[in-house]
Backbone as CSV, one residue per row, in Angstrom:
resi,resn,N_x,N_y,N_z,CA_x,CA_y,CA_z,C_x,C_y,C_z
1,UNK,213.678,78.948,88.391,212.914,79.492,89.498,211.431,79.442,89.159
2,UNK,210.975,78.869,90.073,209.437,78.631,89.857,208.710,79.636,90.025
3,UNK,207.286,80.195,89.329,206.471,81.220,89.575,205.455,80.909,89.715
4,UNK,204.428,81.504,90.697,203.069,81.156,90.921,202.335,81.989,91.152
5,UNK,201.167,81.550,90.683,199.754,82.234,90.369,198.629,82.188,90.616
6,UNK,198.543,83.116,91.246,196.766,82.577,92.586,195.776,83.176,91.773
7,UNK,194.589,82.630,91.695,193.290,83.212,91.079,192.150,82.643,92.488
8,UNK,191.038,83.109,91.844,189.985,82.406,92.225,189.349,83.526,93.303
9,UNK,189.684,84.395,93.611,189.505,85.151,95.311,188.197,86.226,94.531
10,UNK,187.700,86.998,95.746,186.760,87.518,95.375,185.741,87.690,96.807
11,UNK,184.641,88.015,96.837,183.600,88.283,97.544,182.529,87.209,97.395
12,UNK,182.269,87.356,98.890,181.862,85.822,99.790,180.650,86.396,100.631
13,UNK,179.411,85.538,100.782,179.091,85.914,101.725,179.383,84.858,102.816
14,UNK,178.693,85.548,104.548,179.272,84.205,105.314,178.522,83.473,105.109
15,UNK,179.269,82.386,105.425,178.507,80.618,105.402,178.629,79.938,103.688
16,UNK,179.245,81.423,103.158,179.449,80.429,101.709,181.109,80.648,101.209
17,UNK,180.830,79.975,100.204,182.460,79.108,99.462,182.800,79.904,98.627
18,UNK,184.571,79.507,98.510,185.170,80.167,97.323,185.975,79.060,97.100
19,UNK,186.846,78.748,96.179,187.962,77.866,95.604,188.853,78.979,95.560
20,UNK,190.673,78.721,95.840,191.466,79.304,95.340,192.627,78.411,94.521
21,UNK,193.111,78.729,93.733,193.832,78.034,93.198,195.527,78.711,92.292
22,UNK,196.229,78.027,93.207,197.740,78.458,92.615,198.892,77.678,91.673
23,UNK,199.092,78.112,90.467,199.490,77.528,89.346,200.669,78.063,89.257
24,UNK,201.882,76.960,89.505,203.093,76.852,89.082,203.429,76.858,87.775
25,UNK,204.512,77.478,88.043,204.584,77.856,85.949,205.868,76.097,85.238
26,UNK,206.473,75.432,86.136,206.682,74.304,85.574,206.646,73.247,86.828
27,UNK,207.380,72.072,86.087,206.875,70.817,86.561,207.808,70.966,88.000
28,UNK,208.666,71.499,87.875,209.507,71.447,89.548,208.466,71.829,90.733
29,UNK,207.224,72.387,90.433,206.171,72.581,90.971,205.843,71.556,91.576
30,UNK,205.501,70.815,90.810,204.932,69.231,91.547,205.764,68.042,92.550
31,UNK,207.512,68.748,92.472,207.776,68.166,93.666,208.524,69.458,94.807
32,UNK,207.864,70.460,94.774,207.646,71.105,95.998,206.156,71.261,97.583
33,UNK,206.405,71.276,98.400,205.563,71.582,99.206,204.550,72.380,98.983
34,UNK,203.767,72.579,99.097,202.607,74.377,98.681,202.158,74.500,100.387
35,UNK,202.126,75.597,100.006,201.221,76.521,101.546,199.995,77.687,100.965
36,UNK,199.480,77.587,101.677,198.455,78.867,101.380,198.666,79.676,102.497
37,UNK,199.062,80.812,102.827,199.136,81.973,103.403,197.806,82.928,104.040
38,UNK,197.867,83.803,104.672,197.001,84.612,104.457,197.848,86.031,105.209
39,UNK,196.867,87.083,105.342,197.868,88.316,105.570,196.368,89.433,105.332
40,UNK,196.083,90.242,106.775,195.422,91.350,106.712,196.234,92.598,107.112
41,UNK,195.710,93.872,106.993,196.187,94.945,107.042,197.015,94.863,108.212
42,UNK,198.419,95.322,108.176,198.831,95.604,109.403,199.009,94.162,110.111
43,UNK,198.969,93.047,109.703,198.730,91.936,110.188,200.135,91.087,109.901
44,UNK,200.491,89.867,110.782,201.699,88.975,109.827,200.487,88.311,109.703
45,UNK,202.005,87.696,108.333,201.354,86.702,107.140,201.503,85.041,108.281
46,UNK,199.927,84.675,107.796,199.503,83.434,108.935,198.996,82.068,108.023
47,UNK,199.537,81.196,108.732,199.516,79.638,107.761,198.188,79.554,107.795
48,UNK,197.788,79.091,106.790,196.476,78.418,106.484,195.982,77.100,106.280
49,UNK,196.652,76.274,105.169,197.104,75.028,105.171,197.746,75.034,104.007
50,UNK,198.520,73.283,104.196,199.941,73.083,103.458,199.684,71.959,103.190
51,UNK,200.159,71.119,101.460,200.322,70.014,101.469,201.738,70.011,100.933
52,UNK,201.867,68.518,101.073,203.298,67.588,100.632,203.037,67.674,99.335
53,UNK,204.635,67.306,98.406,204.252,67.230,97.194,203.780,66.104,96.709
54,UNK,203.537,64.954,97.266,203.147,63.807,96.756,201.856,63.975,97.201
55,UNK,200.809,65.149,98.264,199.686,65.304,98.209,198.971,64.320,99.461
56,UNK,199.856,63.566,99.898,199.420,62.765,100.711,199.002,63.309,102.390
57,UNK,200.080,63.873,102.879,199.801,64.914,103.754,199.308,65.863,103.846
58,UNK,198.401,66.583,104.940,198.019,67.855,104.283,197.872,67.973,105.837
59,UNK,198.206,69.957,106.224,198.003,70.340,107.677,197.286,71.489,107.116
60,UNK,196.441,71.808,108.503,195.127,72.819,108.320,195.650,73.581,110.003
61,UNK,195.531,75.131,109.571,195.473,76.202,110.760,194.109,75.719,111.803
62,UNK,194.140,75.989,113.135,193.019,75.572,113.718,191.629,76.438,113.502
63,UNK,192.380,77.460,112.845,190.992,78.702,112.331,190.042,78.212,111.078
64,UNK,191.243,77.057,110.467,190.300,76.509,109.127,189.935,75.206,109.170
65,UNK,190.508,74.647,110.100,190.049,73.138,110.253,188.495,72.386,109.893
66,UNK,188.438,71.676,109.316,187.105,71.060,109.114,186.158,72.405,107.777
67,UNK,187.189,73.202,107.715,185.976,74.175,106.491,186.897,74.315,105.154
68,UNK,188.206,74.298,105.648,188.988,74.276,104.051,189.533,72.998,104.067
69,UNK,189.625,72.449,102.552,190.539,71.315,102.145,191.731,71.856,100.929
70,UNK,192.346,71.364,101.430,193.779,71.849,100.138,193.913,70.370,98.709
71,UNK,194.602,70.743,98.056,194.341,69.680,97.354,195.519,69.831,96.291
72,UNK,196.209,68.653,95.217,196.984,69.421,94.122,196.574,68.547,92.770
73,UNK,197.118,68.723,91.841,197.172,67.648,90.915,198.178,68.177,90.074
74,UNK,199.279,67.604,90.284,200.852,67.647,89.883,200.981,67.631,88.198
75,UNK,199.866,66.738,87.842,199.755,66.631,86.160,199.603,68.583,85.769
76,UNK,198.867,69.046,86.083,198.237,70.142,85.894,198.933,71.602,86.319
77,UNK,200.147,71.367,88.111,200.737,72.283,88.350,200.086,73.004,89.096
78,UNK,198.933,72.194,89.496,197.748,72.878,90.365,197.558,73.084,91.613
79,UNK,197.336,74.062,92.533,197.305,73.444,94.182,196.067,74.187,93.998
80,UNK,194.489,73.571,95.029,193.298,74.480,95.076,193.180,74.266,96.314
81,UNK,192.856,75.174,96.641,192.571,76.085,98.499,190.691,76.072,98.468
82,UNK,190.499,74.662,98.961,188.357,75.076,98.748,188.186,75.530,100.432
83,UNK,187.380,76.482,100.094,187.401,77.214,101.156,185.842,76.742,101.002
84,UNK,184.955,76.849,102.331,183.525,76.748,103.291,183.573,77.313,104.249
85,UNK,182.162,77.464,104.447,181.630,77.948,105.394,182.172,79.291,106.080
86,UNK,182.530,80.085,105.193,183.381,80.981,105.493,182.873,81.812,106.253
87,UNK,183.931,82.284,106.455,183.518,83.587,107.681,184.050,85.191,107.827
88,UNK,183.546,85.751,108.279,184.286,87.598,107.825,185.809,87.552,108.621
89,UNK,185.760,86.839,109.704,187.223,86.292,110.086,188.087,86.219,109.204
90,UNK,187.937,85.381,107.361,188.426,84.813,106.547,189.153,85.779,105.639
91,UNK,188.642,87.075,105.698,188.896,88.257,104.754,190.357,88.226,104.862
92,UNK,191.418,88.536,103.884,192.825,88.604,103.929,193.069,88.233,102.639
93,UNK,194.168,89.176,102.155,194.978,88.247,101.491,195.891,87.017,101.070
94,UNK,195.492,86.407,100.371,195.978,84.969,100.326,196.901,84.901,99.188
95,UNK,198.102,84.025,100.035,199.396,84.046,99.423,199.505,82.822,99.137
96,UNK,199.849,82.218,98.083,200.293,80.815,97.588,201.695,80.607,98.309
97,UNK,202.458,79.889,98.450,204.009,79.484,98.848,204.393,78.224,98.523
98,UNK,205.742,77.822,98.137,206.330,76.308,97.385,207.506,76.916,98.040
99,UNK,207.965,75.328,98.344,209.766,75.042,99.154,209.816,73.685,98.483
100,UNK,211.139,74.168,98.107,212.256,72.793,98.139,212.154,71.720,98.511
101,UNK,211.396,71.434,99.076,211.559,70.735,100.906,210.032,69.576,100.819
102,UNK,210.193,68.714,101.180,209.143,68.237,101.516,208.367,68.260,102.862
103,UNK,208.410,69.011,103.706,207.836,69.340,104.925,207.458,70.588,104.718
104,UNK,206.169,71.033,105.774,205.660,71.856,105.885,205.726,72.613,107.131
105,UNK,206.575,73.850,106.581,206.397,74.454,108.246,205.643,75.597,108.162
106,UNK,205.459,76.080,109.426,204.427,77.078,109.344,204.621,78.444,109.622
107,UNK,205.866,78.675,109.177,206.501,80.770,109.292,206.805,81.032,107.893
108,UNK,206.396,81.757,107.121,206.548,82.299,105.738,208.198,82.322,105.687
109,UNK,208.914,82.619,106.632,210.346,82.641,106.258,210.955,81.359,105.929
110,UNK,210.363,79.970,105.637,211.317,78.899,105.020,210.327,78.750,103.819
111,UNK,209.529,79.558,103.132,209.197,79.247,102.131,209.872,79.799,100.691
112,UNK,210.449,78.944,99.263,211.334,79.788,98.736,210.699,80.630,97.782
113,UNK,209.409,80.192,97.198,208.350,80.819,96.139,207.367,81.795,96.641
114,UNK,206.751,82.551,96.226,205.563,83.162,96.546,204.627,83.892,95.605
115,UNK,203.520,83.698,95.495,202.932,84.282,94.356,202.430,85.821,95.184
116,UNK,201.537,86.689,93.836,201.277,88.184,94.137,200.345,87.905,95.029
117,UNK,199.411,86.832,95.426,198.314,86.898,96.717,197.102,87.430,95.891
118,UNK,195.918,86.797,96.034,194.003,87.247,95.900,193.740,87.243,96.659
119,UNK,192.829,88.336,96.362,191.803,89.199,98.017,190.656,88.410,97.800
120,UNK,190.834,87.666,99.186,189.112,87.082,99.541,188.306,88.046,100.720
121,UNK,187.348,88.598,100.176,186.443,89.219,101.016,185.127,89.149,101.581
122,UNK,184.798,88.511,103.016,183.426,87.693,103.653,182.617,88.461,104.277
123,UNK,181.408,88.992,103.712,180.508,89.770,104.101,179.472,89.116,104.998
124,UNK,179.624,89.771,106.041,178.410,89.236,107.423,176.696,89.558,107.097
């Protein structure tokens, strides 16, 4: 069973960047899907973007389109979430996710992994 590990989160102002990045603890990592999550108070947990495990595909929420890129490097076990141009919209907790599966869907319930989630917080 795979485990994962989000770092990188923290305090933002708007219009600027953070990187997040979630580290699978082995190589079965690199042929699962990843998602990045997010989730505010009282809120469901909402897709952000997802790549394939071969990295080739990648889908973006229409809230992040054109400001985050997802990315992995399978050698490493790595998926990074670069976040721009951010916005106080952006504040939430962010959840890493890996499936089995090579498709990406977008309801937290077909995902089989999940890491503990980093608080990104965007000050106006």
């Amino acid at each position: 069973q795979v485990q994962l590990v989000e770092s990188g989160g923290g305090l933002a102002q708007a219009g600027g960047s953070l990187a997040l990045f979630c580290v699978g603890s082995d190589r079965t990592f690199g042929e699962q899907a990843v998602a990045w999550f997010r989730q505010v108070p009282g809120g469901e947990r909402e897709f952000v973007a997802g790549i394939t495990r071969s990295g080739v595909t990648t889908h973006y929420s229409d809230h992040v389109k054109g400001r985050f890129s997802i990315s992995r490097d399978n050698d490493k076990n790595t998926v990074t979430l670069q976040m721009a141009h951010l916005k106080p919209e952006d504040t939430a907790v962010y959840y890493c996710a890996s499936r089995v599966n090579w498709m990406l869907p977008l309801v937290p319930e077909m995902y089989d992994y999940w890491g503990q989630g980093t608080q990104v917080a965007v000050s106006s």
